[in-house]
C-alpha positions in Angstrom: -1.4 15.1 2.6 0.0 12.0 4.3 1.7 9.0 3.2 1.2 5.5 4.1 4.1 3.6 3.7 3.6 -0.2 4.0 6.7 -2.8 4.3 5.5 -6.0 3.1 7.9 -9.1 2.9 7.0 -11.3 0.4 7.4 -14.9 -0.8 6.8 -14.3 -4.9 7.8 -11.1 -6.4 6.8 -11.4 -9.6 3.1 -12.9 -8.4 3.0 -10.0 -6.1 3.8 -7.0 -8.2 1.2 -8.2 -10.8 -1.6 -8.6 -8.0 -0.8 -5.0 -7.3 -0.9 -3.9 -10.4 -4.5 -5.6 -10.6 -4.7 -3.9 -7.1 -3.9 -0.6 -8.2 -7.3 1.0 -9.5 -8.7 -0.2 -6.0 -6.4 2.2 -4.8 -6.7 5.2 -7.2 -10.9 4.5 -6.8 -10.9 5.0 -3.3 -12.1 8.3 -1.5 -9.0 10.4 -0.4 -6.4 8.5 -2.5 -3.9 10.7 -4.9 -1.8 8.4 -5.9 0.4 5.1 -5.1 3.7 3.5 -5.6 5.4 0.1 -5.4 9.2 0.3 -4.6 11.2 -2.3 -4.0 13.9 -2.7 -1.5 17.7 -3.9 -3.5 19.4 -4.7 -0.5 16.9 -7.1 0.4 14.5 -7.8 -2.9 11.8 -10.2 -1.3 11.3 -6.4 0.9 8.7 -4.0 -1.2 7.5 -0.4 0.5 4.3 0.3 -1.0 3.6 4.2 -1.0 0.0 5.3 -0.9 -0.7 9.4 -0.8 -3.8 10.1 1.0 -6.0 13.3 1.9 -5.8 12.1 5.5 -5.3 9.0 7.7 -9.0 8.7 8.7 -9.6 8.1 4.4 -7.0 5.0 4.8 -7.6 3.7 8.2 -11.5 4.1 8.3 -12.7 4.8 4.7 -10.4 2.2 2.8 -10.1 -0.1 5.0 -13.8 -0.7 6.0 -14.1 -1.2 2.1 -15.1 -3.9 -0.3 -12.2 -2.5 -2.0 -9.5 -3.1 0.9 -11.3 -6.6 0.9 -10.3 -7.1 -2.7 -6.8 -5.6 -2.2 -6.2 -8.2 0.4 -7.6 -11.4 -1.7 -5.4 -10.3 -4.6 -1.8 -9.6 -2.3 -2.5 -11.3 0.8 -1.4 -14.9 -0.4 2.0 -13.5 -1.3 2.4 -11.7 1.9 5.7 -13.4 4.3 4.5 -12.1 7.3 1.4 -8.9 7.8 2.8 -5.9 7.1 4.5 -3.2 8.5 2.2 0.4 8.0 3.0 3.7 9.0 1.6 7.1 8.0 3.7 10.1 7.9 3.3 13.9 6.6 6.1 16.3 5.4 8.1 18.6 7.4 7.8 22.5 6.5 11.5 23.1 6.2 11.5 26.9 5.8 
């Protein structure tokens, strides 16, 4: 399982988190996809991390994102977005 975690800087929180939660079933739809969350950062509240679980990268970087869905995502969050994003993918560490 990996995670893509997206920093996104935004210029309306409250039009933002309601365009992702339109977003979401695009998300929770898409091949690969287990799950999502929206955090928000407190130090710096105009900062979100949006946390998508995936089967593997290839389902978020080719799969999704060659989508009409990803298109969608975009249309519905894109005019709230500061600056593009920051995404990274990561997978946890077997500790023992």
């Amino acid at each position: 399982m990996f995670l893509e975690i997206a920093e996104i800087t935004v210029t309306d929180a409250a039009g933002f988190e309601a365009a992702v939660a339109r977003a979401r079933p695009l998300f929770l739809g898409a091949e690969g996809c287990h799950g999502m969350a929206l955090h928000r950062v407190v130090e710096t509240p105009e900062v979100y991390r949006l946390v998508v679980k995936w089967r593997t990268v290839e389902d978020h970087m080719e799969t999704f994102r060659g989508s009409e869905a990803f298109q969608a995502w975009r249309a519905l969050v894109g005019p709230f977005f500061a600056g593009p994003p920051k995404v990274t993918h990561s997978r946890e560490v077997p500790l023992g």
